[in-house]
C-alpha positions in Angstrom: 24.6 14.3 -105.8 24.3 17.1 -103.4 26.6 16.9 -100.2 25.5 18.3 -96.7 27.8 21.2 -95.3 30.7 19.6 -93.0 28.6 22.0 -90.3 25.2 19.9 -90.8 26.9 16.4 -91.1 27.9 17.2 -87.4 24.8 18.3 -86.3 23.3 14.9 -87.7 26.0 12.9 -86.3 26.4 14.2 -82.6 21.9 13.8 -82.5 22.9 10.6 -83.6 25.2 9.8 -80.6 22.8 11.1 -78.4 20.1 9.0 -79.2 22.4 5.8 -79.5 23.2 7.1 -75.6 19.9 7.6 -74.5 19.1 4.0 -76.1 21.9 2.7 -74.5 21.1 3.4 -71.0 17.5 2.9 -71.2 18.7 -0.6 -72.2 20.8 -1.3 -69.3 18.2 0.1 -67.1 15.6 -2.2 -68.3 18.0 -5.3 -67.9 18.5 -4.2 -64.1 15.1 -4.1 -63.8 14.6 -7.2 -65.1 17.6 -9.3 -63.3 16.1 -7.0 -60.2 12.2 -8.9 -60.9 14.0 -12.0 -61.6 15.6 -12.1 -58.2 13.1 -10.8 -56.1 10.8 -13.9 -57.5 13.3 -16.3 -57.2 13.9 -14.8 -53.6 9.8 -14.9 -52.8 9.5 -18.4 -54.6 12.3 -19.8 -52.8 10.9 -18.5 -48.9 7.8 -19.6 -49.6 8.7 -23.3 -50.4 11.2 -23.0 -47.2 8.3 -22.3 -44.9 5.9 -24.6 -46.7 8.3 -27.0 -45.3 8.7 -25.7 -42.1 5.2 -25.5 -41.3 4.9 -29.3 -42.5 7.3 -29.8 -39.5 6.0 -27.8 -36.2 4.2 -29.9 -34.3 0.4 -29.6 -33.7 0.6 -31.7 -30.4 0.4 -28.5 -27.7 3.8 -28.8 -25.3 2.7 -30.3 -21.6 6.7 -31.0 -20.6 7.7 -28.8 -17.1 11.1 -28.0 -18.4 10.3 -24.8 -21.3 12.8 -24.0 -24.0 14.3 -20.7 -24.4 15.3 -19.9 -28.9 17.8 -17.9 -29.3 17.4 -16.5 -32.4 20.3 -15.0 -34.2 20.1 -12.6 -37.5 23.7 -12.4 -38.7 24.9 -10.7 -41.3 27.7 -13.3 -41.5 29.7 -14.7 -38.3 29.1 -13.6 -34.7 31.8 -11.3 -34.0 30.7 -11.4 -30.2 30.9 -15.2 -30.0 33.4 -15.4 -27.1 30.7 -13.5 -25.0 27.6 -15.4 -25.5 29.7 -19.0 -24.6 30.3 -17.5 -21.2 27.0 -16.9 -21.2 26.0 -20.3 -22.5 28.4 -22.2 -20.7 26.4 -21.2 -17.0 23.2 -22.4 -18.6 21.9 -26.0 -18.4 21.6 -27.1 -21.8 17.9 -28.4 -21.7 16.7 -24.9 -21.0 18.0 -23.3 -24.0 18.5 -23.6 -28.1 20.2 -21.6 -30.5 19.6 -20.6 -34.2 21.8 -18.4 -36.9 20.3 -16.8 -40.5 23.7 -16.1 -41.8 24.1 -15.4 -45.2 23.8 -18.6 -47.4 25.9 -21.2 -47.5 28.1 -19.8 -44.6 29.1 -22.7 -41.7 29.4 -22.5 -38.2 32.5 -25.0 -37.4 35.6 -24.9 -35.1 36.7 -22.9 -38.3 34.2 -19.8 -38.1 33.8 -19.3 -34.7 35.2 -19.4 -30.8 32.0 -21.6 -29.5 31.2 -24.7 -29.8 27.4 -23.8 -29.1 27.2 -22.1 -32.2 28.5 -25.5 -34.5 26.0 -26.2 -37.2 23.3 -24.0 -35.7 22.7 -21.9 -38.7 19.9 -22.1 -41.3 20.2 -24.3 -43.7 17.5 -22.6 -45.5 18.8 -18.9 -45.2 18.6 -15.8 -47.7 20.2 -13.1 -49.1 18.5 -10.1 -46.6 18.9 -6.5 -47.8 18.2 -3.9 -45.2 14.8 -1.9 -45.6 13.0 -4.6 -47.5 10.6 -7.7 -46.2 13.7 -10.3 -46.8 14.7 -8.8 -43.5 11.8 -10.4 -42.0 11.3 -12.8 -44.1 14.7 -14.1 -42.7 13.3 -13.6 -39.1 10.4 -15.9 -40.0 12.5 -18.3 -41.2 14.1 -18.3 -37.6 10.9 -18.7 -35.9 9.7 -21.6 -38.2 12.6 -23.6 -37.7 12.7 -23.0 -33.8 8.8 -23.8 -33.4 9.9 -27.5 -35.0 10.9 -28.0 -31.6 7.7 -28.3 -29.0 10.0 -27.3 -25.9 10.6 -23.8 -27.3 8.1 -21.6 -25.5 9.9 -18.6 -25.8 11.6 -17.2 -28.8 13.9 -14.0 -28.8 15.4 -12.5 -31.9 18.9 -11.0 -30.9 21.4 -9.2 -33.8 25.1 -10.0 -34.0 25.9 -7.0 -32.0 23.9 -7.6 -29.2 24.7 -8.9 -25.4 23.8 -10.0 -22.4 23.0 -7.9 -19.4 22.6 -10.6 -17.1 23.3 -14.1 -16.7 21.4 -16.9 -18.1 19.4 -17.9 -15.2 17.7 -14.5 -15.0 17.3 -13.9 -18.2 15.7 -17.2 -18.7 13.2 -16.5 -15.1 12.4 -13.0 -16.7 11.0 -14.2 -19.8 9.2 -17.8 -19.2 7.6 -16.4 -16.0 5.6 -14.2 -18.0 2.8 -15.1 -20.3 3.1 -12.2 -22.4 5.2 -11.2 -25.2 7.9 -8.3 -25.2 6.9 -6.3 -28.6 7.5 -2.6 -28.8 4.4 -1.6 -30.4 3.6 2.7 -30.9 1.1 4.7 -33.3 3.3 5.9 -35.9 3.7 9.3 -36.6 6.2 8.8 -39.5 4.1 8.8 -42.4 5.2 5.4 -43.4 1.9 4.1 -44.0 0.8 4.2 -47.4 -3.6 3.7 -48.6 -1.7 0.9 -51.5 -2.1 -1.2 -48.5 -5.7 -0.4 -48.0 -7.6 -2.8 -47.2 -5.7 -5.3 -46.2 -3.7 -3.0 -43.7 -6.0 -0.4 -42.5 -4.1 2.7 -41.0 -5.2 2.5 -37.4 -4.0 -0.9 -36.8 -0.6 0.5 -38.2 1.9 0.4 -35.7 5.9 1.3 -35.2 8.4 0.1 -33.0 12.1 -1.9 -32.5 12.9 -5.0 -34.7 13.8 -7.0 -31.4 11.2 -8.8 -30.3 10.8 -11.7 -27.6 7.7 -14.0 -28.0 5.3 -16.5 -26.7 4.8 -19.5 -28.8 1.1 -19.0 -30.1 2.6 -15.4 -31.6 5.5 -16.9 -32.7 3.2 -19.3 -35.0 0.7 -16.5 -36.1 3.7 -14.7 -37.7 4.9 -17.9 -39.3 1.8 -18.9 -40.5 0.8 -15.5 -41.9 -0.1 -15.3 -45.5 -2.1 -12.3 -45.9 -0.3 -9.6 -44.2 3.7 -10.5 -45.3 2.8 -10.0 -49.1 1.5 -6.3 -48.5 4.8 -5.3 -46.8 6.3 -7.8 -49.7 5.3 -6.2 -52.8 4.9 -2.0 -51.4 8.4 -1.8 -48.7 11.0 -1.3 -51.5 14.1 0.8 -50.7 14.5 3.8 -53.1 16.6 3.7 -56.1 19.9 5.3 -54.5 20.1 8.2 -56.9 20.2 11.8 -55.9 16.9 13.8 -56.8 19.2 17.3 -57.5 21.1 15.7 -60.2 19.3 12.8 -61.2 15.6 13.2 -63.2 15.1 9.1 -62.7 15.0 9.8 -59.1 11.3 11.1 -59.2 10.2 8.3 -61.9 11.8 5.4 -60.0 11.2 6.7 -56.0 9.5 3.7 -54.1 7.8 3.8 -50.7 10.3 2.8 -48.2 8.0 1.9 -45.1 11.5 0.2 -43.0 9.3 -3.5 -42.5 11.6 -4.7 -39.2 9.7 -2.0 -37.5 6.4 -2.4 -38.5 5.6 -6.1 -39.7 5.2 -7.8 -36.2 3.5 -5.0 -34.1 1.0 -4.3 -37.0 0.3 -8.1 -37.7 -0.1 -9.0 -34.3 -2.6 -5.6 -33.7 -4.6 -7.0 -36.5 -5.1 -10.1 -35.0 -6.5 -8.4 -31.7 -3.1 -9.6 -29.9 -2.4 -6.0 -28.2 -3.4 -7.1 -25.0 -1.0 -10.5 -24.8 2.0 -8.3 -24.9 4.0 -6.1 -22.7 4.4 -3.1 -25.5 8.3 -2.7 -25.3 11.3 -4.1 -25.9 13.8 -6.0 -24.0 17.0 -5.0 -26.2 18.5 -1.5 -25.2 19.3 1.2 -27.9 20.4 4.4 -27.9 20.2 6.8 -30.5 22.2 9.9 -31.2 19.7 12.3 -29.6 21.6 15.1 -30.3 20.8 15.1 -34.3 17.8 18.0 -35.1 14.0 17.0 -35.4 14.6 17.8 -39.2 17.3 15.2 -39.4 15.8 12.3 -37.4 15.2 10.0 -40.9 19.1 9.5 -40.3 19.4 8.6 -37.1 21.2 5.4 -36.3 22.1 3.4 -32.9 25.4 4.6 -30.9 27.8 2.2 -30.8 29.6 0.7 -27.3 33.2 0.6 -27.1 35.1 -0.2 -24.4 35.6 3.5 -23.3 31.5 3.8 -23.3 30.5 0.2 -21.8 31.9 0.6 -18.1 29.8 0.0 -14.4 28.1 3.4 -14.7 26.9 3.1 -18.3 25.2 -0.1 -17.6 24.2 0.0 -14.7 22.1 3.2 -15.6 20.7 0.5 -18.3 19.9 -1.9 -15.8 17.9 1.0 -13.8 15.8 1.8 -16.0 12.4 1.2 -15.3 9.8 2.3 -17.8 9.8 3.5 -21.3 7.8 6.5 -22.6 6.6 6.5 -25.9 5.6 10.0 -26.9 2.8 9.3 -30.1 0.6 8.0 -27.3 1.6 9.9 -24.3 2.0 6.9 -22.7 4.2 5.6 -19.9 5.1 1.7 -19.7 6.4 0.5 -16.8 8.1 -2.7 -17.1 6.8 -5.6 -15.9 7.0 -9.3 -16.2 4.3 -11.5 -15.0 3.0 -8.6 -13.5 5.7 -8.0 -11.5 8.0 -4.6 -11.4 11.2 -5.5 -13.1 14.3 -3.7 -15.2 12.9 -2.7 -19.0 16.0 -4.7 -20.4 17.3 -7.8 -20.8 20.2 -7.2 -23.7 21.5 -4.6 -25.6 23.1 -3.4 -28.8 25.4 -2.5 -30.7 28.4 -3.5 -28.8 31.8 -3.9 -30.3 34.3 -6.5 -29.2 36.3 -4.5 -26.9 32.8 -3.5 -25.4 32.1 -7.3 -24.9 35.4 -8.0 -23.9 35.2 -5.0 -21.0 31.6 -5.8 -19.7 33.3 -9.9 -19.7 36.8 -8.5 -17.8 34.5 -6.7 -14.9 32.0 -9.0 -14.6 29.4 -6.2 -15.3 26.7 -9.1 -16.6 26.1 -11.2 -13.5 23.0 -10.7 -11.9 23.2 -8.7 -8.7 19.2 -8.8 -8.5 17.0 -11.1 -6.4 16.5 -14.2 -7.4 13.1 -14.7 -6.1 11.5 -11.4 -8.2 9.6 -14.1 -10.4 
């Protein structure tokens, strides 16, 4: 029987370890995708019972009590690392006017073991998700916050606060600012981003499309249109999906696997609350300071990410120039907002991020969060 030359039995054999490679790897990719399916529907089937429930259990008897609650609504990514700071805060506040919840990650207590405060002990979800930055489990763990917190008829006001924020002021002004007003705090712009994309068409039409900062503080009727969305959530649900981290210069599965990556903390509640015609029920900024590293180019913008506060930043002159500031201008709409709060001129913010614990511990150590305004503004 005739015998191929040693030089064509290679050539067969290394086409034959290529295609056993290639089959290989398209294996394992299709598994990933799979598991990935899996746990996205596990993830979607698992929220959705949790607010069933939730809803079961607000109230539908409207609040007529003279003594409002003010949520606090924590999204940590595990423990509150700022802790020591916000039970200073807590400790000057008369319990009835306040209540606190924390979406940690699951399974993760709050005890005399995990943090400095006893106002934090048990207050975390018991219902809480896995949340991956850039997709909808981001706010679908804020929504999760706001259905648990509307259980309670006293809370009127609800604001959403990250483990890196603080305190500007004290308690009692804080707590004037926001139940004087009948409005919500929602940043809310025209995006000129591109994020947008006609897959949402029609349930998301472009010009109700709107941009602005994840941290929100809300009245109770908007509070319960966001929980009790089921239209709007399972747009930014099934088309906000992170990109596949792989670079497009080396990597041909790049261009195949690419997903459109609309960031839904920025977009979800200003957009659903547009579309309900809510636009004129909220003051259109935030009350959480940021800044951003200004100094990146135009062409680098997509990278920009909040400036941290350390204790050499965070002294009297930084935040008091925080605490002056008195309107925002947002320029897709070449429009000025001056901060008011019951139609009343006050300071645009209330908190701010992202502060580091030698930040906190500074701003604590000079007293720089006591209010030095007057009380009878509101």
């Amino acid at each position: 029987m005739p015998r191929l030359p040693s030089s064509r039995r290679g050539v067969v054999w290394f086409r034959w370890k290529i295609l056993i490679t290639i089959s290989t790897a398209l294996c394992i990719l299709a598994l990933f995708c799979i598991n990935r399916q899996s746990n996205s529907t596990a993830t979607t089937t698992t929220l959705s019972s949790s607010l069933s429930v939730a809803r079961s259990r607000i109230p539908l008897v409207k609040y007529s009590g003279d003594r409002p609650k003010l949520a606090f609504l924590f999204l940590a990514r595990r423990d509150l690392p700022l802790d020591f700071m916000w039970d200073r805060f807590f400790k000057s506040a008369d319990q009835r006017n306040f209540s606190i919840y924390v979406h940690s990650i699951p399974g993760f207590v709050f005890d005399e073991s995990s943090t400095r405060s006893h106002f934090f002990y048990n207050r975390q979800l018991k219902n809480s998700i896995e949340v991956v930055w850039g997709e909808s489990s981001m706010i679908a763990a804020e929504r999760l916050l706001l259905a648990s917190a509307l259980e309670d008829p006293s809370n009127q006001r609800f604001v959403l606060l990250s483990d890196s924020c603080v305190p500007l002021y004290d308690f009692g002004y804080i707590y004037r600012y926001l139940v004087s007003s009948p409005k919500s705090f929602v940043d809310s712009f025209l995006d000129k981003d591109n994020r947008y994309t006609m897959k949402m068409f029609p349930v998301i039409r472009k010009e109700k499309w709107r941009k602005g900062s994840q941290w929100i503080s809300l009245i109770r009727s908007h509070a319960e249109v966001i929980v009790n969305d089921d239209t709007v959530f399972p747009v930014f649900q099934k088309f906000c999906k992170r990109s596949i981290p792989l670079d497009p210069k080396k990597n041909w599965l790049y261009l195949k696997k690419r997903r459109h990556n609309c960031i839904p903390d920025e977009h979800y509640v200003q957009t659903l609350l547009t579309m309900r015609g809510l636009e004129n029920e909220m003051e259109r900024r935030t009350v959480t300071y940021t800044t951003w590293n200004l100094s990146a180019k135009k062409a680098e913008a997509k990278s920009w990410h909040p400036l941290t506060f350390t204790s050499d930043n965070s002294g009297p002159e930084e935040i008091e120039g925080i605490k002056k500031i008195n309107h925002v201008y947002y320029e897709s709409e070449y429009r000025t907002e001056w901060c008011r709060a019951n139609s009343k001129p006050v300071p645009c913010f209330l908190f701010a991020r992202k502060f580091t614990r030698g930040a906190a511990m500074r701003l604590l150590s000079e007293g720089l969060i006591e209010s030095s305004i007057d009380t009878t503004t509101f």
